[in-house]
mmCIF file as gemmi writes it, N, C-alpha and C atoms, coordinates in Angstrom:
data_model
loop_
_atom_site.group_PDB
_atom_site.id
_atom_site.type_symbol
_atom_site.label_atom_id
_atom_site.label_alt_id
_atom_site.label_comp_id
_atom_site.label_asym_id
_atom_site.label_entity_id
_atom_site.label_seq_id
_atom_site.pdbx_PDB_ins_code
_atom_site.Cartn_x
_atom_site.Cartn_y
_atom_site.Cartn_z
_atom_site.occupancy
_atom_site.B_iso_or_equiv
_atom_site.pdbx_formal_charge
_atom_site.auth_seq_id
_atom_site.auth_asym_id
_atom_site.pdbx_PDB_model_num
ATOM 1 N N . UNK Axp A 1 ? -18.856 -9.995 -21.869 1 0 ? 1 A 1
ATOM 2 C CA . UNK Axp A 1 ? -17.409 -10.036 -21.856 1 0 ? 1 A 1
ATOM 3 C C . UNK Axp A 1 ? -16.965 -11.313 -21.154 1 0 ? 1 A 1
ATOM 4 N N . UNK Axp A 2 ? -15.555 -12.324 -21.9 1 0 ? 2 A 1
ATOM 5 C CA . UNK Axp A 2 ? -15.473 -13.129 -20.942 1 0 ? 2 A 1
ATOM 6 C C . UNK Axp A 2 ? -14.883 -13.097 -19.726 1 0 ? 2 A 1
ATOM 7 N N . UNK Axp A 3 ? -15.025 -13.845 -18.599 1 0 ? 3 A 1
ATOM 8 C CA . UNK Axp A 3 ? -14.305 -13.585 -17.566 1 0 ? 3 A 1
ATOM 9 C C . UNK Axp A 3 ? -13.027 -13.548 -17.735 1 0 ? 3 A 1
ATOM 10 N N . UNK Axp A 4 ? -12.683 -13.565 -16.056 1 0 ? 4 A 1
ATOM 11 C CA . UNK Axp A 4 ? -11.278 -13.811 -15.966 1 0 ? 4 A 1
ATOM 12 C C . UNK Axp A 4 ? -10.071 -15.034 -16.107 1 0 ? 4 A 1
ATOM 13 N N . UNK Axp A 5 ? -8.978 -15.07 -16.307 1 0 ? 5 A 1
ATOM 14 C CA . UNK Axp A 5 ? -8.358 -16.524 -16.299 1 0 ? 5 A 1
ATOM 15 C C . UNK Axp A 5 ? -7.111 -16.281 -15.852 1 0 ? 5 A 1
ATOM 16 N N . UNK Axp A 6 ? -6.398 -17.26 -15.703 1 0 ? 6 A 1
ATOM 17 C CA . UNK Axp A 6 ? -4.973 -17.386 -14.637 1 0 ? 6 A 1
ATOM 18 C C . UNK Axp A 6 ? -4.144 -17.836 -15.93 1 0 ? 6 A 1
ATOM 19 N N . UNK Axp A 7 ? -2.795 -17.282 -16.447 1 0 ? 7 A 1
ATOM 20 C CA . UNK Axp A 7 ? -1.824 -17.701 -17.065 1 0 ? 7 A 1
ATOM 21 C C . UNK Axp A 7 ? -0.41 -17.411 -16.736 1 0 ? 7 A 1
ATOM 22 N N . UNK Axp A 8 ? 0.625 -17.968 -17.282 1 0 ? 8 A 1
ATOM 23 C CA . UNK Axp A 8 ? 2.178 -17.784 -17.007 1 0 ? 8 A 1
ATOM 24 C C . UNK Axp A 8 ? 2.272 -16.066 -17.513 1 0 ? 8 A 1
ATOM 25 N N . UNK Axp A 9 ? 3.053 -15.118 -16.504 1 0 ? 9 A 1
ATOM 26 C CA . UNK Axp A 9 ? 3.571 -14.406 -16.565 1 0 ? 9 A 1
ATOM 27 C C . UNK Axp A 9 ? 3.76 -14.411 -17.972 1 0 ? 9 A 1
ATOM 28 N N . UNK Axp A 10 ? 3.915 -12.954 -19.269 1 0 ? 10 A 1
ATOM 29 C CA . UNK Axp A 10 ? 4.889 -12.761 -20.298 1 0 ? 10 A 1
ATOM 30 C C . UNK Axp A 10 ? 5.409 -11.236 -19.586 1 0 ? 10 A 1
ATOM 31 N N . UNK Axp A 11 ? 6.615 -10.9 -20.629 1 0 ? 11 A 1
ATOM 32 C CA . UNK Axp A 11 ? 6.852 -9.857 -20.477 1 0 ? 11 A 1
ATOM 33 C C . UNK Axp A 11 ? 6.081 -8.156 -21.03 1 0 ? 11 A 1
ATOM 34 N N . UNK Axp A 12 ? 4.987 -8.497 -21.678 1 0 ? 12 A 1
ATOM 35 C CA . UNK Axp A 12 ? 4.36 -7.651 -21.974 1 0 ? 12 A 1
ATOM 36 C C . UNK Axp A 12 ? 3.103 -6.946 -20.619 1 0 ? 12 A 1
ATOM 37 N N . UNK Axp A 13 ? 3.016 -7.68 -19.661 1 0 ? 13 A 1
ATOM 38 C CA . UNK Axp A 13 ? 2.78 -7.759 -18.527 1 0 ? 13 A 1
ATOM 39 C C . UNK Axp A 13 ? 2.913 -6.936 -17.686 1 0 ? 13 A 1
ATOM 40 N N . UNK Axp A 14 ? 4.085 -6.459 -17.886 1 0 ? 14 A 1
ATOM 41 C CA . UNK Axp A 14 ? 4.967 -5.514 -16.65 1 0 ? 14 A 1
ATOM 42 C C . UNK Axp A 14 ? 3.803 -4.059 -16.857 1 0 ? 14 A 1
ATOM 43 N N . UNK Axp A 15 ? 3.411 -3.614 -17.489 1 0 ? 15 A 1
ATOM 44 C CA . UNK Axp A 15 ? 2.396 -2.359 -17.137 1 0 ? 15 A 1
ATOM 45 C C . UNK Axp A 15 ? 1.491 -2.959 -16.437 1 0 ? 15 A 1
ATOM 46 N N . UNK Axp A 16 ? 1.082 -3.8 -16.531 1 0 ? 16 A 1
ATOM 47 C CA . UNK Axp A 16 ? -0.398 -3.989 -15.544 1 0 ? 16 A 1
ATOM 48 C C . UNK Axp A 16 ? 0.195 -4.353 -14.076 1 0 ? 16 A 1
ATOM 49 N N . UNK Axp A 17 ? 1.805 -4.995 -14.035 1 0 ? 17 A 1
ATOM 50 C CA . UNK Axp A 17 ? 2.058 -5.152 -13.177 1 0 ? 17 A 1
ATOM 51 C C . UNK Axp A 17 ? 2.571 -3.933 -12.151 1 0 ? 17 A 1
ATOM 52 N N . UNK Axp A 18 ? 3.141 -3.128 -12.95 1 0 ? 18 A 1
ATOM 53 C CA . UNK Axp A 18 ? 3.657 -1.714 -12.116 1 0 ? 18 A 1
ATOM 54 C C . UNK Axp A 18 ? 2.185 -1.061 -11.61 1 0 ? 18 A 1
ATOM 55 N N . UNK Axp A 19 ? 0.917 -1.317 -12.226 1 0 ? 19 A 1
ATOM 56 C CA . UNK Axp A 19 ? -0.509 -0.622 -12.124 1 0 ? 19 A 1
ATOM 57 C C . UNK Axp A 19 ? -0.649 -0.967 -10.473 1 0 ? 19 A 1
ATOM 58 N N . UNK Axp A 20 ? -0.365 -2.583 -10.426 1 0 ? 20 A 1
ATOM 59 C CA . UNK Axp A 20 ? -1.237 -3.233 -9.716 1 0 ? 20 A 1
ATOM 60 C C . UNK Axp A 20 ? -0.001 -3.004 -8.547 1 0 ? 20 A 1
ATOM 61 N N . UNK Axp A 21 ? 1.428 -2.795 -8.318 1 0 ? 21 A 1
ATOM 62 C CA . UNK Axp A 21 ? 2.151 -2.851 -7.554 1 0 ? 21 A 1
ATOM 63 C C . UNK Axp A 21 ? 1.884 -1.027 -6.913 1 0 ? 21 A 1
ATOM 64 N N . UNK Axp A 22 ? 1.67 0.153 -7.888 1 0 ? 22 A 1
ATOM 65 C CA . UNK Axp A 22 ? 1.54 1.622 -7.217 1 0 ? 22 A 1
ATOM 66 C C . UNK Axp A 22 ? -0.031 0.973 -6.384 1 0 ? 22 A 1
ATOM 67 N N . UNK Axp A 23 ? -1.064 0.381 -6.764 1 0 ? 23 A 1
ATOM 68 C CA . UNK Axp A 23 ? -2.311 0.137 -5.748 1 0 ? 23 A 1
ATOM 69 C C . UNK Axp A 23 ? -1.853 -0.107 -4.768 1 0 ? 23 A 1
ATOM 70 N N . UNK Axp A 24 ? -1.153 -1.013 -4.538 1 0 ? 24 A 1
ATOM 71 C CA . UNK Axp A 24 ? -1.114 -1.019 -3.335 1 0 ? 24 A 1
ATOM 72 C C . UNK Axp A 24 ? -0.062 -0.474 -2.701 1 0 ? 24 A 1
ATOM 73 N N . UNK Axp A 25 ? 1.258 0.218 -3.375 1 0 ? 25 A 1
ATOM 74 C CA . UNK Axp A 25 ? 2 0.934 -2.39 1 0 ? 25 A 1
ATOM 75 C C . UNK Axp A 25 ? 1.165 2.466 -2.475 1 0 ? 25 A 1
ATOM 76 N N . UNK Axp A 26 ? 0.333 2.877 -2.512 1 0 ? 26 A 1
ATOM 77 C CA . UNK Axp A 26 ? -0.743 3.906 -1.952 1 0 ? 26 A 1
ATOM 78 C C . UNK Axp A 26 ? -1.318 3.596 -1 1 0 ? 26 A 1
ATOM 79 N N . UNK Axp A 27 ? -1.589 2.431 -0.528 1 0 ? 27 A 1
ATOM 80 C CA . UNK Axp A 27 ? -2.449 1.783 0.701 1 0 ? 27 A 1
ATOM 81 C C . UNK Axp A 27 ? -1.71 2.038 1.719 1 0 ? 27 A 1
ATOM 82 N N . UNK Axp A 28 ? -2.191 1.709 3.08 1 0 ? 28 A 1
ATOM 83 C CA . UNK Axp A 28 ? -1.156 1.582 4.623 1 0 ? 28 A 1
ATOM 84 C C . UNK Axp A 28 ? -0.39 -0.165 4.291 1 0 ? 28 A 1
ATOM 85 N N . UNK Axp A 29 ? -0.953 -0.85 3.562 1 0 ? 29 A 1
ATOM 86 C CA . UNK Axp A 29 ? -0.267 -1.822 3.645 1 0 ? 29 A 1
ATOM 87 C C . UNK Axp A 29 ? 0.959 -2.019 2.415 1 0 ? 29 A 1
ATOM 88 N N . UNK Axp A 30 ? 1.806 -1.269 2.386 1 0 ? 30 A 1
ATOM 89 C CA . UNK Axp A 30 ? 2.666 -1.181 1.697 1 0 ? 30 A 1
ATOM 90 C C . UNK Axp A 30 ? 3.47 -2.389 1.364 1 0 ? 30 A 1
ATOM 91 N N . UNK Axp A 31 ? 3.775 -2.698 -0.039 1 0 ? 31 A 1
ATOM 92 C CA . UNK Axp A 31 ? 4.627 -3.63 -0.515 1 0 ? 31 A 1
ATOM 93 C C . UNK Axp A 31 ? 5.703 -3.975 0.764 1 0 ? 31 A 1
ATOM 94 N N . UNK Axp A 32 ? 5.89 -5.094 0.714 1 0 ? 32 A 1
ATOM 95 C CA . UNK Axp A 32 ? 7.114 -5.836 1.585 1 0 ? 32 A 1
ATOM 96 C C . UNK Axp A 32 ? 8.422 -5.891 0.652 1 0 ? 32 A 1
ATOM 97 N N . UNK Axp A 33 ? 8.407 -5.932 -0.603 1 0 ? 33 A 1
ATOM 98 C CA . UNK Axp A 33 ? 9.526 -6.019 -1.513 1 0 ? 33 A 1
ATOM 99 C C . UNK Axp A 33 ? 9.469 -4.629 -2.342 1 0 ? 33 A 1
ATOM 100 N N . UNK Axp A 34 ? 10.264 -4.418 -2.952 1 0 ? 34 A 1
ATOM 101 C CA . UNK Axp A 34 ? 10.406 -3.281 -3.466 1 0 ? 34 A 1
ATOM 102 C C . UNK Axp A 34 ? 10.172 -3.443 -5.287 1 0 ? 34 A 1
ATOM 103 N N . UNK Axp A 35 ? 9.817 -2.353 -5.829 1 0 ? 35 A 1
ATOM 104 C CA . UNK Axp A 35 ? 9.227 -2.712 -7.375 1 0 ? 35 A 1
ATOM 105 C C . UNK Axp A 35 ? 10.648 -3.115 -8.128 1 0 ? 35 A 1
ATOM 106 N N . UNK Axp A 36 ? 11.936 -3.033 -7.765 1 0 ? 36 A 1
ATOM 107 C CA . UNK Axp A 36 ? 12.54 -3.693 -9.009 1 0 ? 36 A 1
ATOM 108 C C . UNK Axp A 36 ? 12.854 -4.971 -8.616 1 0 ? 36 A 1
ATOM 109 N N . UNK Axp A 37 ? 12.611 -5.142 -6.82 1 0 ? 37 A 1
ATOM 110 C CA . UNK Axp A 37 ? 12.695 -6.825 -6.971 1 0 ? 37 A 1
ATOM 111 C C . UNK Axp A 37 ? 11.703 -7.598 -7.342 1 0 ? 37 A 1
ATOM 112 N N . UNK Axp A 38 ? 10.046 -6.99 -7.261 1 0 ? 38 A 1
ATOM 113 C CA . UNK Axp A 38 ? 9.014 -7.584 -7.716 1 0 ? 38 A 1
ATOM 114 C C . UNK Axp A 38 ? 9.474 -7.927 -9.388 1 0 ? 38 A 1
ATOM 115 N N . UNK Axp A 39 ? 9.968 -6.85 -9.982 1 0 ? 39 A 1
ATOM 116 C CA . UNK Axp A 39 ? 10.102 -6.856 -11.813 1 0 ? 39 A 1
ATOM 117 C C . UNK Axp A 39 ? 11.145 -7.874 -11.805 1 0 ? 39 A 1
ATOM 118 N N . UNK Axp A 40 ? 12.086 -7.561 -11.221 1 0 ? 40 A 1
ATOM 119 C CA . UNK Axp A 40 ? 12.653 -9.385 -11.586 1 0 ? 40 A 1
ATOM 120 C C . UNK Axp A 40 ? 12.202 -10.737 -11.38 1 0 ? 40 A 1
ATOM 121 N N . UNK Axp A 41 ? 11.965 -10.495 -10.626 1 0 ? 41 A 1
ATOM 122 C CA . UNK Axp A 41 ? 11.947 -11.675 -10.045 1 0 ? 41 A 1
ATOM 123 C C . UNK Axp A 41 ? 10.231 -12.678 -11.169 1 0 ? 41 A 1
ATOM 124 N N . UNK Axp A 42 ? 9.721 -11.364 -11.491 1 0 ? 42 A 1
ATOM 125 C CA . UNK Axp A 42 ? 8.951 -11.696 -12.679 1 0 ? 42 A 1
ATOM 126 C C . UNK Axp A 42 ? 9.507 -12.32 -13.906 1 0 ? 42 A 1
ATOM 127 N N . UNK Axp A 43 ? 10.534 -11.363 -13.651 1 0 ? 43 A 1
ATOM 128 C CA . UNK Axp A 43 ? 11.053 -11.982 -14.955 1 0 ? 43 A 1
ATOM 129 C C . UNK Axp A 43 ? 12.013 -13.566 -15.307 1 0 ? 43 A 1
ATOM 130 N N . UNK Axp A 44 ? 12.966 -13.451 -13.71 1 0 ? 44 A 1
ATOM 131 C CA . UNK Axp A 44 ? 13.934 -14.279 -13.88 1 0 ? 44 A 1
ATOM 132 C C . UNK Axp A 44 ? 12.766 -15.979 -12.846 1 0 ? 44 A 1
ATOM 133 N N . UNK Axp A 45 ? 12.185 -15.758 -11.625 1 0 ? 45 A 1
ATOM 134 C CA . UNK Axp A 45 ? 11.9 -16.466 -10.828 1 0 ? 45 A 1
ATOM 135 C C . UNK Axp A 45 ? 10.397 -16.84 -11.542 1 0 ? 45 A 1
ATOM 136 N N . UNK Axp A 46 ? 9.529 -17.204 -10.603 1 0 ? 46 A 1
ATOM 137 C CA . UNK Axp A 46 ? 7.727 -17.648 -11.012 1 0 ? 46 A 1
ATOM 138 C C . UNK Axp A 46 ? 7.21 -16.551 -10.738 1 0 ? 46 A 1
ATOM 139 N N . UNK Axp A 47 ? 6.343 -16.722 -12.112 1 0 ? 47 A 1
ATOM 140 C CA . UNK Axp A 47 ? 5.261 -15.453 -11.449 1 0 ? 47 A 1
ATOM 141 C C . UNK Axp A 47 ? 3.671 -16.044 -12.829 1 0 ? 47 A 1
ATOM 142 N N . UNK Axp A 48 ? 2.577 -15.633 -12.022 1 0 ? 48 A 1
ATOM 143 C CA . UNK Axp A 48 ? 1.729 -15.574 -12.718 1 0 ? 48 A 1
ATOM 144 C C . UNK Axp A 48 ? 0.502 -14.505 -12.643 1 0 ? 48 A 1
ATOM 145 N N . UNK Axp A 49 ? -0.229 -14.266 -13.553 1 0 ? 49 A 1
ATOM 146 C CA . UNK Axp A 49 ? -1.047 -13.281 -13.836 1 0 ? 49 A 1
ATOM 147 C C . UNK Axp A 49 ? -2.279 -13.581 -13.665 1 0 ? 49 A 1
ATOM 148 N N . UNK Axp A 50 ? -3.603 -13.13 -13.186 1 0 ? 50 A 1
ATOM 149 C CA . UNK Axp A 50 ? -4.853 -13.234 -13.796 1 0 ? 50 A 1
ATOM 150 C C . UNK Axp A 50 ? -5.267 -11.996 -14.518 1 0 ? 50 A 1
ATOM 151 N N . UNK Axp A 51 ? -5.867 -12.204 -15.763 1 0 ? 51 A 1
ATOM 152 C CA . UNK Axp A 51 ? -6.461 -11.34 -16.786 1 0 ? 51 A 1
ATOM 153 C C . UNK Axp A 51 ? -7.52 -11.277 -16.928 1 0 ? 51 A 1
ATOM 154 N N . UNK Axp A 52 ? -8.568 -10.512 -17.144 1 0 ? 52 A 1
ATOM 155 C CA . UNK Axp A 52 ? -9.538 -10 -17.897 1 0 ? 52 A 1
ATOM 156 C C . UNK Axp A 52 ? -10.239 -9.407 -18.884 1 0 ? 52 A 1
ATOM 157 N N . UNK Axp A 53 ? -10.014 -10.55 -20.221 1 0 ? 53 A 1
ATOM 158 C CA . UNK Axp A 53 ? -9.816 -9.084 -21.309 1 0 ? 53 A 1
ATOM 159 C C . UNK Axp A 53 ? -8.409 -9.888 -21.47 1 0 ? 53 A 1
ATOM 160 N N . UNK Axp A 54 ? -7.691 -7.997 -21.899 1 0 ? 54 A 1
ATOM 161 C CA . UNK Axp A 54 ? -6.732 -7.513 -22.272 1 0 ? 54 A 1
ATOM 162 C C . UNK Axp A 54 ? -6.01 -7.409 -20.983 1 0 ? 54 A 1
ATOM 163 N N . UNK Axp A 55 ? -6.518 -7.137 -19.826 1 0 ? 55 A 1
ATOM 164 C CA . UNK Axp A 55 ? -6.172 -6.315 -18.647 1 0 ? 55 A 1
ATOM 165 C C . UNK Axp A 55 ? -5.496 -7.344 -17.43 1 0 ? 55 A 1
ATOM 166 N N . UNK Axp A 56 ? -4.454 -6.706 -16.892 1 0 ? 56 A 1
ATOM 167 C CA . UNK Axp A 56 ? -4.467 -7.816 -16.101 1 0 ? 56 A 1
ATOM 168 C C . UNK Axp A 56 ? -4.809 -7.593 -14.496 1 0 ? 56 A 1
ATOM 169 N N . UNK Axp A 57 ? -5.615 -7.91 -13.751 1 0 ? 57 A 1
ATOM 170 C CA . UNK Axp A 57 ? -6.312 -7.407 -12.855 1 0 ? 57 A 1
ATOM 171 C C . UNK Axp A 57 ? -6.025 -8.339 -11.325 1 0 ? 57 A 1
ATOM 172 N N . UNK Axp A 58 ? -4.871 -9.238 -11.466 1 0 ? 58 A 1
ATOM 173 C CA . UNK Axp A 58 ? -3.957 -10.125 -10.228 1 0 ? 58 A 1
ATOM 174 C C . UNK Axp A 58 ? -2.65 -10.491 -10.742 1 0 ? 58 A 1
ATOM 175 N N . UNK Axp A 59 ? -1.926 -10.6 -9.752 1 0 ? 59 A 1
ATOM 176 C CA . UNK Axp A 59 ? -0.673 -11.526 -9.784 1 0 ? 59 A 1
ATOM 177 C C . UNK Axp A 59 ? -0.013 -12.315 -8.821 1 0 ? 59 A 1
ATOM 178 N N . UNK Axp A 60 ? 0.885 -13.293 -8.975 1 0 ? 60 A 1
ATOM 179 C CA . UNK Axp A 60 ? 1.32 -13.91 -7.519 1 0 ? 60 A 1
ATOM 180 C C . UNK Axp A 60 ? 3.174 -14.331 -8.432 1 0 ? 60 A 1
ATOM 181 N N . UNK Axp A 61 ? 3.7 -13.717 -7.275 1 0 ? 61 A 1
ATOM 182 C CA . UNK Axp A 61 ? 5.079 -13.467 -7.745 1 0 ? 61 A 1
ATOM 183 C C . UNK Axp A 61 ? 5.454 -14.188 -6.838 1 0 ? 61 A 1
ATOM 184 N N . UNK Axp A 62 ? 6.689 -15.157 -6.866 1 0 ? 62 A 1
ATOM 185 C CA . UNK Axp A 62 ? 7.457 -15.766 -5.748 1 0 ? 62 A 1
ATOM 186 C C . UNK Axp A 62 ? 8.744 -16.573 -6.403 1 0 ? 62 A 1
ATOM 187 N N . UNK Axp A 63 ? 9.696 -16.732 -5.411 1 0 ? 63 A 1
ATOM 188 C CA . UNK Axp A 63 ? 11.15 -17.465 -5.562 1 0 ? 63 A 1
ATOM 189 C C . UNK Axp A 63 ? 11.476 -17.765 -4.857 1 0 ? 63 A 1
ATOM 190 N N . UNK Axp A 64 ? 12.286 -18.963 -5.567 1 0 ? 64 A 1
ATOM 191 C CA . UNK Axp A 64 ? 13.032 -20.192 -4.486 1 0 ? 64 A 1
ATOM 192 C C . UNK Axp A 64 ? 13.977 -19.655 -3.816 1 0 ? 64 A 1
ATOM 193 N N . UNK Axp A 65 ? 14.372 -19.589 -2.568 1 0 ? 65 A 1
ATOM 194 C CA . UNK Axp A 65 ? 16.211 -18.844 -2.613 1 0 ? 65 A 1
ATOM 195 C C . UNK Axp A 65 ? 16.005 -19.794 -0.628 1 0 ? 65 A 1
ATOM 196 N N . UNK Axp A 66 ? 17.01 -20.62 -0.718 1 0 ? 66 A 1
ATOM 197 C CA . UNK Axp A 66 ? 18.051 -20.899 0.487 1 0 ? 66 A 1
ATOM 198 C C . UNK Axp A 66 ? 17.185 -21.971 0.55 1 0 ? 66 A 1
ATOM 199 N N . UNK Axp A 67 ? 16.301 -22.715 -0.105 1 0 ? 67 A 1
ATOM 200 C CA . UNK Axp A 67 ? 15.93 -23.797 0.482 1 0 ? 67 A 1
ATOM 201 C C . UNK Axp A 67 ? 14.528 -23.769 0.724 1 0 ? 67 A 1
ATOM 202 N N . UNK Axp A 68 ? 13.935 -22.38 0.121 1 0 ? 68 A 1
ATOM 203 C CA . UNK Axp A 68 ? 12.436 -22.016 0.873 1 0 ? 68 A 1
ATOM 204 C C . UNK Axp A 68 ? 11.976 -21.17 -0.128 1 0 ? 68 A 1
ATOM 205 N N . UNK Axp A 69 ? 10.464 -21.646 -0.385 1 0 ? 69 A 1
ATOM 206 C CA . UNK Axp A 69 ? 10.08 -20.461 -0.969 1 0 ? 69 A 1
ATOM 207 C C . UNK Axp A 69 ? 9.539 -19.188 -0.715 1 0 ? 69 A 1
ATOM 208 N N . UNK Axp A 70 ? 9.474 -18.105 -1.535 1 0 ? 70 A 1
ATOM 209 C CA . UNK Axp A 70 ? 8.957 -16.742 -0.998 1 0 ? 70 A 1
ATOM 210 C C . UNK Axp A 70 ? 8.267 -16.101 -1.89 1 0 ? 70 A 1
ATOM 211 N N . UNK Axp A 71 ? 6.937 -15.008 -1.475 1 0 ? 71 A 1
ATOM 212 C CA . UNK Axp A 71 ? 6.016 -14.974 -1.873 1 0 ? 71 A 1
ATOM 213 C C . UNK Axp A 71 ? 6.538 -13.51 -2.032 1 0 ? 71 A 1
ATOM 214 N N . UNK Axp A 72 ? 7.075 -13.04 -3.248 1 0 ? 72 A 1
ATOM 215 C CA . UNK Axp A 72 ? 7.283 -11.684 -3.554 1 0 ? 72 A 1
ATOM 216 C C . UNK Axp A 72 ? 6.421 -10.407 -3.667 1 0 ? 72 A 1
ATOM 217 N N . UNK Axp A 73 ? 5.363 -10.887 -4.202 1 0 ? 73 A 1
ATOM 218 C CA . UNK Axp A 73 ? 4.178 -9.987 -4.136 1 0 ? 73 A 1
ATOM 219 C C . UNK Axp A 73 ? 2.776 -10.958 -4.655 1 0 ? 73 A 1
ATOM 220 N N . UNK Axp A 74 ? 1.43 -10.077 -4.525 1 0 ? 74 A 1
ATOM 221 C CA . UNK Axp A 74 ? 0.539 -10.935 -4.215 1 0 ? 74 A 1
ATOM 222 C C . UNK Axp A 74 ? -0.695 -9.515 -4.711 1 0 ? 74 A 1
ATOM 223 N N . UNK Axp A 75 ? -1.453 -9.386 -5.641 1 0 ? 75 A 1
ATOM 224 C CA . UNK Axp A 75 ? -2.43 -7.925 -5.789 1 0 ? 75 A 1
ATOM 225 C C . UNK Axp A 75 ? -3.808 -8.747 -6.784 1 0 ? 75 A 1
ATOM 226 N N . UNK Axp A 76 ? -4.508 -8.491 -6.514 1 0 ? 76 A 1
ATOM 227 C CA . UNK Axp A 76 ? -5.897 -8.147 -7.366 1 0 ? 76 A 1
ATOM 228 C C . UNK Axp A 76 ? -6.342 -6.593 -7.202 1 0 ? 76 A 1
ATOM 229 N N . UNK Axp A 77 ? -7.635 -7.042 -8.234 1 0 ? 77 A 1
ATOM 230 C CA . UNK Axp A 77 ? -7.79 -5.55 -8.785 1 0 ? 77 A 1
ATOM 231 C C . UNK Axp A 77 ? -9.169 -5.867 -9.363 1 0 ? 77 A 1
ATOM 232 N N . UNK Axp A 78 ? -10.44 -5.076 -8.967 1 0 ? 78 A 1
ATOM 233 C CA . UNK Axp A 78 ? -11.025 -5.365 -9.934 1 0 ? 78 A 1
ATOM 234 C C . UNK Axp A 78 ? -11.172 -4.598 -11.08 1 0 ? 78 A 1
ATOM 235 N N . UNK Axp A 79 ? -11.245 -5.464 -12.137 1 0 ? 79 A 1
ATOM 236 C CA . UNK Axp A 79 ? -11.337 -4.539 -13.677 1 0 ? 79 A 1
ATOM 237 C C . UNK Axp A 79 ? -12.364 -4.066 -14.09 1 0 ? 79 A 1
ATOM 238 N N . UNK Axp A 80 ? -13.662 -3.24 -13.425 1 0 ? 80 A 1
ATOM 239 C CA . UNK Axp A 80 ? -14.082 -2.334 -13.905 1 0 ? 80 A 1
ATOM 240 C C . UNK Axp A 80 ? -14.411 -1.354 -12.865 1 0 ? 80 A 1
C-alpha cells in the first residue's frame, strides 16, 4: 500500500476530520477550539490534511486573525 502524503484541505474531508477531532476530544487533552470553529475555519481559513489511501489520518488547521497566526487544531492518527 502506498504511504502517506500531505495535501490542501477539500471539502470531502470533513468526515475524517470530525473522526480525528472526537480522538482526541475523548482524551484528557481536550480540543482548545471547539468542532464548528475547527469546520470553518477548514473551510474558510488554511488547513491541510495528511492521507493514507483514501483515509485521512492528520491535519493542521490554522488562521490569520489580529495580526497573528493561530493554530486551530493539530491530530494524527494512525491508519491501521
Amino acid at each position: 500500500m502506498a504511504g502517506w502524503r500531505l495535501r490542501d484541505f477539500h471539502p470531502d474531508d470533513l468526515d475524517g476530520i470530525l473522526r480525528l477531532w472526537e480522538e482526541i476530544a475523548a482524551t484528557d487533552a481536550a480540543p482548545v477550539y471547539g468542532l464548528s470553529e475547527v469546520l470553518a475555519s477548514c473551510q474558510k481559513d488554511h488547513a491541510i490534511v495528511a492521507v493514507h489511501g483514501d483515509q485521512v489520518i492528520g491535519a493542521a488547521v490554522g488562521r490569520a486573525a489580529h495580526a497573528q497566526g493561530w493554530i486551530v487544531f493539530v491530530a494524527t492518527s494512525a491508519p491501521w
